[in-house]
MIMAR-395780 format. One line per field, with one value per atom (N, C-alpha, C): residue number from 1; residue in three letters; atom name; x, y, z. Coordinates in steps of 0.05 Angstrom, whole numbers, padded with zeros to 5 digits, always signed. Layout:
pos = c(NUM | ...);
code = c(Ala | ...);
site = c(CA | ...);
px = c(X | ...);
py = c(Y | ...);
pz = c(Z | ...);
//
This chain:
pos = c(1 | 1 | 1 | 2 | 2 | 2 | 3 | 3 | 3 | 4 | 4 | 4 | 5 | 5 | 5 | 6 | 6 | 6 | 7 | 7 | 7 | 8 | 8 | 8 | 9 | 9 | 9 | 10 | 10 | 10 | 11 | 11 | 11 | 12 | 12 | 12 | 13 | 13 | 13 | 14 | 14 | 14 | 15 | 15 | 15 | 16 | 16 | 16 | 17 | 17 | 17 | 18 | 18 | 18 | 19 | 19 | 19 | 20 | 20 | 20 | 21 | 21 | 21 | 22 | 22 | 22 | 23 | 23 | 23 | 24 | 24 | 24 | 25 | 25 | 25 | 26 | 26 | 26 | 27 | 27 | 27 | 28 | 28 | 28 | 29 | 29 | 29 | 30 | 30 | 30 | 31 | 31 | 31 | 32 | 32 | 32 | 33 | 33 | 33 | 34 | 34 | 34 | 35 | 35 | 35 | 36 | 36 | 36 | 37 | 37 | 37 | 38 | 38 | 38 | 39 | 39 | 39 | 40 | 40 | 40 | 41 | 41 | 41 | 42 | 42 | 42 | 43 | 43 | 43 | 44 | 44 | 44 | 45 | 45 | 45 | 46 | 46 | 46 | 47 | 47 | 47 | 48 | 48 | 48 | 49 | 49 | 49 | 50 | 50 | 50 | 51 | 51 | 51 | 52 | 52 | 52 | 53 | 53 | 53 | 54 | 54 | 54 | 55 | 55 | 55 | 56 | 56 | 56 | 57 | 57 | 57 | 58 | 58 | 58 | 59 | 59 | 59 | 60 | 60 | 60 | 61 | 61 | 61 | 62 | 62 | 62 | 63 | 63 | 63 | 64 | 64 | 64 | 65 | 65 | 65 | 66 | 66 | 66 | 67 | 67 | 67 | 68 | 68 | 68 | 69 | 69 | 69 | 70 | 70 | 70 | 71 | 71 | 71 | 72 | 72 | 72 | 73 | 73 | 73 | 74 | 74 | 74 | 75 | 75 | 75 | 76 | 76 | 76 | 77 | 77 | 77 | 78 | 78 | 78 | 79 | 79 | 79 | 80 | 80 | 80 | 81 | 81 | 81 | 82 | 82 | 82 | 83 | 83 | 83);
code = c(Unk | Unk | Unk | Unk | Unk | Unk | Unk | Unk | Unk | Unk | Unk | Unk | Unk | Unk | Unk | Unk | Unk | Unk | Unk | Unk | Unk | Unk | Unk | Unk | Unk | Unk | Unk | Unk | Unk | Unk | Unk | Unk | Unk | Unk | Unk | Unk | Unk | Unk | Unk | Unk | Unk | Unk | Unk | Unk | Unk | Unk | Unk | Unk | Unk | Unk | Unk | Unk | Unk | Unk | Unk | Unk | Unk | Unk | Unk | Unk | Unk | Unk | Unk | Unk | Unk | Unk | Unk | Unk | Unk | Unk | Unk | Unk | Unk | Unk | Unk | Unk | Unk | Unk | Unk | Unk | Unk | Unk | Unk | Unk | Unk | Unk | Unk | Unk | Unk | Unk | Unk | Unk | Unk | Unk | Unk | Unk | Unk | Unk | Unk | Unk | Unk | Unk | Unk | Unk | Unk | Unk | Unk | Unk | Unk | Unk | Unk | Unk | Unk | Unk | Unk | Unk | Unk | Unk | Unk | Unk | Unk | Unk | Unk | Unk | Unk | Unk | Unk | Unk | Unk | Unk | Unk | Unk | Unk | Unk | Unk | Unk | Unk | Unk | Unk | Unk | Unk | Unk | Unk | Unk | Unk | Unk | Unk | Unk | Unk | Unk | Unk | Unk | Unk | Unk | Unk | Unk | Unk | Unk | Unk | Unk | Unk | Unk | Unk | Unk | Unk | Unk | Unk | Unk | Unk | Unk | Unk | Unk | Unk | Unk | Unk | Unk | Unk | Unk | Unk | Unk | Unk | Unk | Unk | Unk | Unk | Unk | Unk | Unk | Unk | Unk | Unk | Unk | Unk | Unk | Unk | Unk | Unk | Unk | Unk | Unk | Unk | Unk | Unk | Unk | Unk | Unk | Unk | Unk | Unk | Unk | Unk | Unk | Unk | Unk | Unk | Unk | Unk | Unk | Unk | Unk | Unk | Unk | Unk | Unk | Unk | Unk | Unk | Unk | Unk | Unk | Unk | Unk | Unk | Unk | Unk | Unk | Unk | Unk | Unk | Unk | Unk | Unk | Unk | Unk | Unk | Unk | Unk | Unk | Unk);
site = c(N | CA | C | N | CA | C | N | CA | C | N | CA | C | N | CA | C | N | CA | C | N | CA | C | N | CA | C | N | CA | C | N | CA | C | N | CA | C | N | CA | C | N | CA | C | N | CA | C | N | CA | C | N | CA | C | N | CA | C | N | CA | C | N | CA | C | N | CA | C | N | CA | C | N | CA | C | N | CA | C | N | CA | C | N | CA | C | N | CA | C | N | CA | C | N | CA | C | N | CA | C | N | CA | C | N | CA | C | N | CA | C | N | CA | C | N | CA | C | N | CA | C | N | CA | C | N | CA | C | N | CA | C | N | CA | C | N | CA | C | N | CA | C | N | CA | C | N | CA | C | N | CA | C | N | CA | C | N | CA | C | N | CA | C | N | CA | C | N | CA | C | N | CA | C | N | CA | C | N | CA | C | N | CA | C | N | CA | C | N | CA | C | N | CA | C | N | CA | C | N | CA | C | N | CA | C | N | CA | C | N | CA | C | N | CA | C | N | CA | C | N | CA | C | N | CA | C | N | CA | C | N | CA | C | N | CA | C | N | CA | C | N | CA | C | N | CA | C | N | CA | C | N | CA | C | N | CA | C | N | CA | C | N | CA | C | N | CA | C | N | CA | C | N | CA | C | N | CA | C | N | CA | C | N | CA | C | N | CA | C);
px = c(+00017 | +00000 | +00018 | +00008 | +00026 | +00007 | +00016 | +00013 | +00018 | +00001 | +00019 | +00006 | +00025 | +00011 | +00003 | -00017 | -00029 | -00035 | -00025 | -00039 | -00070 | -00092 | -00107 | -00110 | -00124 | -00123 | -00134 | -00151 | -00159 | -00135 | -00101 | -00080 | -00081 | -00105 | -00103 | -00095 | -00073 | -00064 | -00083 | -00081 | -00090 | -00069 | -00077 | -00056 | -00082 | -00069 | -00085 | -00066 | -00083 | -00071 | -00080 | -00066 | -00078 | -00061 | -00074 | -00057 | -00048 | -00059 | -00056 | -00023 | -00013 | +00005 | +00032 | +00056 | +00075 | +00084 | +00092 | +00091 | +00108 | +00101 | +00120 | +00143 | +00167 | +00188 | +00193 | +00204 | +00198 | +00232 | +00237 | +00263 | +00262 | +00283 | +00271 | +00267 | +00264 | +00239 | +00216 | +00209 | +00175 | +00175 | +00191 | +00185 | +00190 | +00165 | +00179 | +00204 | +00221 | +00242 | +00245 | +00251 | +00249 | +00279 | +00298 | +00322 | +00332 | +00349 | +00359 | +00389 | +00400 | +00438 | +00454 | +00466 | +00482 | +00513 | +00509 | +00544 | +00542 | +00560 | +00569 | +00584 | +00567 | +00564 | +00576 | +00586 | +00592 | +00578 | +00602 | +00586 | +00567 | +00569 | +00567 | +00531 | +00528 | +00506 | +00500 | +00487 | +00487 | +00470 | +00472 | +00456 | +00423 | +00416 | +00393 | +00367 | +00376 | +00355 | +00352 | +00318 | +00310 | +00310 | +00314 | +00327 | +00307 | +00305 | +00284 | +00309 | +00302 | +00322 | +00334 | +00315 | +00323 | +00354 | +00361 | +00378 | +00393 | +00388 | +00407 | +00437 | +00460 | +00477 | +00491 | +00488 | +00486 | +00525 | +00544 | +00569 | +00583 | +00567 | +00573 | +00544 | +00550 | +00523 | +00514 | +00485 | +00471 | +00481 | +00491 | +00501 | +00497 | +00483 | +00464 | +00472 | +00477 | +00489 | +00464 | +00455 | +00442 | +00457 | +00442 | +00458 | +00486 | +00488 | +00505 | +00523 | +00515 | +00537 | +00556 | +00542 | +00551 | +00574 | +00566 | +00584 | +00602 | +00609 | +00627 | +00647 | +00633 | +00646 | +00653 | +00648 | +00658 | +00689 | +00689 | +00709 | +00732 | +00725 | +00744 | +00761 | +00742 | +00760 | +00769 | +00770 | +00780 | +00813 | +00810 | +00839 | +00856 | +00851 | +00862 | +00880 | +00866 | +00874 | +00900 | +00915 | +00948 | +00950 | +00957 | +00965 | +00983);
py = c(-00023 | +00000 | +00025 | +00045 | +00071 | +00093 | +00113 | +00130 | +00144 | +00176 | +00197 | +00227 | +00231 | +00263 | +00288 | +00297 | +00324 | +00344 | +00370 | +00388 | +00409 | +00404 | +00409 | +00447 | +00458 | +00485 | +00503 | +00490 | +00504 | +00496 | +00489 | +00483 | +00461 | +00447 | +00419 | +00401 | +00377 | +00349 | +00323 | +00316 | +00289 | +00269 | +00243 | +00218 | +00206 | +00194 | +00179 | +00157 | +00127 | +00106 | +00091 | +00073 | +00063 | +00046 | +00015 | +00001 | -00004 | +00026 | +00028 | +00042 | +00040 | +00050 | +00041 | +00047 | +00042 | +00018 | -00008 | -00031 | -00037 | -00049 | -00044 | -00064 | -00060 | -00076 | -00087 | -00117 | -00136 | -00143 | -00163 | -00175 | -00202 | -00220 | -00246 | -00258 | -00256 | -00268 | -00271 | -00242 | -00236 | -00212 | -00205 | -00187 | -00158 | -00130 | -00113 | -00109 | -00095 | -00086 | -00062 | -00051 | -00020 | -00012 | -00029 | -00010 | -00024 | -00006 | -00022 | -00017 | -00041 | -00042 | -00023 | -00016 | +00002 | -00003 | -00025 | -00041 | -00026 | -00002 | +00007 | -00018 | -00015 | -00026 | -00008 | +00013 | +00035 | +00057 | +00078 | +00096 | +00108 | +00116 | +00124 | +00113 | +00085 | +00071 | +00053 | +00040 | +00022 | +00000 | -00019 | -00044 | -00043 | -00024 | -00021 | -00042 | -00071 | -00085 | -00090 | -00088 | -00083 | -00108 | -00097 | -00114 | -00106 | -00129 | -00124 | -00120 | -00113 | -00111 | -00130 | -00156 | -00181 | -00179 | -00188 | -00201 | -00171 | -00153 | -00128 | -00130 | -00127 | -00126 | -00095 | -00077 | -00057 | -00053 | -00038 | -00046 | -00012 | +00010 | +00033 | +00047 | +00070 | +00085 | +00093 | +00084 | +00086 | +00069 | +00049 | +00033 | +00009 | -00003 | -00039 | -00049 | -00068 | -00087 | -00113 | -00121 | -00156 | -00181 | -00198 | -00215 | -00227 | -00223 | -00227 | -00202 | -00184 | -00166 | -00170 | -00180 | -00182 | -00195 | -00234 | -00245 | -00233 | -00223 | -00216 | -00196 | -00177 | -00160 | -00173 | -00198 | -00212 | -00223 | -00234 | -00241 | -00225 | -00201 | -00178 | -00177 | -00172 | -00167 | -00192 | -00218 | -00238 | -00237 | -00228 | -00221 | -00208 | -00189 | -00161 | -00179 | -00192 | -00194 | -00212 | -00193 | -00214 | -00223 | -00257 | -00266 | -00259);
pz = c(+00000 | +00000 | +00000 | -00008 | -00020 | -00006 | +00019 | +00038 | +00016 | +00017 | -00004 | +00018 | +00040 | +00056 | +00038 | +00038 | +00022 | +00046 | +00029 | +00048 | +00035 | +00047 | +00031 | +00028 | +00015 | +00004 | +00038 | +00057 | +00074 | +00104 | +00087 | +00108 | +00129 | +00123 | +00132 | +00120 | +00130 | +00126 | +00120 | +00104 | +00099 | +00090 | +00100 | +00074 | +00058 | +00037 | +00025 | +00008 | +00028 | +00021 | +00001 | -00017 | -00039 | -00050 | -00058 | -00062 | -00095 | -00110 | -00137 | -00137 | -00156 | -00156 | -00158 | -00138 | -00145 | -00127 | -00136 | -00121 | -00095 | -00079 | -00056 | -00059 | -00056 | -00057 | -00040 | -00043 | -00025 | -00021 | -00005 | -00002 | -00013 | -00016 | -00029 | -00007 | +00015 | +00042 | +00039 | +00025 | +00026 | +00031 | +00054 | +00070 | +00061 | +00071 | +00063 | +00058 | +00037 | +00040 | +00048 | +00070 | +00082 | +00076 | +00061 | +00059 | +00030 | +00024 | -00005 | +00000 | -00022 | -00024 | -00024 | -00008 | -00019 | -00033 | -00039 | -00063 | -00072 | -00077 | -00112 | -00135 | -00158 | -00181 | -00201 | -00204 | -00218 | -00229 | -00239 | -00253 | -00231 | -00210 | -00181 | -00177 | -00178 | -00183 | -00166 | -00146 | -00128 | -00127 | -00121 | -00121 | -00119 | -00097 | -00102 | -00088 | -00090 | -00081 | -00060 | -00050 | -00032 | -00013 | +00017 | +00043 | +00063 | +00077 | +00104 | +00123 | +00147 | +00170 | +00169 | +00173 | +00186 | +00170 | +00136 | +00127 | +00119 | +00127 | +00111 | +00128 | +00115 | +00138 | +00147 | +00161 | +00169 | +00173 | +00150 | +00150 | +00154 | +00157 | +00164 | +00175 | +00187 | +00186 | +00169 | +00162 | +00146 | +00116 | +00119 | +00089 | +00099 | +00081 | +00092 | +00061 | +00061 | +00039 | +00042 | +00012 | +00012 | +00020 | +00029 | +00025 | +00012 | -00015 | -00032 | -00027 | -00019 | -00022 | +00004 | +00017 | +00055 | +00042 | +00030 | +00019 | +00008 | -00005 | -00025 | -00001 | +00010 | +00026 | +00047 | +00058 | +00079 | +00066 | +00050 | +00025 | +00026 | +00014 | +00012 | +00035 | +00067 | +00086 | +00091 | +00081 | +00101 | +00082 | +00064 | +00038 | +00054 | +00072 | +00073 | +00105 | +00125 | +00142 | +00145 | +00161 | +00166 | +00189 | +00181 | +00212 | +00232);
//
């Protein structure tokens, strides 16, 4: 469902919800996705697909990576580390 706040002409607030419109993005759980990838992919462009809390992995403030990206970035640092 798609909330859209208006303010009407006599300076009062309304929302108006409606499940027309723009589709809600999901995670591949099911579950809302309330955050999306932030992998850069290039060309200052980012992954994009959408993550529920549960599986997002939260790797700076405010930067949540998918699953696959977690992977990959788990990867990266295990390269970097010296015994």
């Amino acid at each position: 469902m798609v909330c859209t706040p208006i303010k009407l002409p006599n300076g009062m607030h309304a929302i108006i919800c409606s499940s027309r419109g723009r589709k809600v993005k999901r995670c591949d759980c099911g579950r809302v996705g309330t955050l999306l990838c932030d992998w850069k992919v290039g060309a200052g462009k980012t992954c994009d697909a959408p993550i529920c809390e549960q599986h997002a992995e939260q790797v700076a403030e405010d930067k949540h990576l998918c699953p696959k990206h977690s992977k990959e970035w788990a990867e990266r640092r295990a390269l970097r580390i010296v015994p």
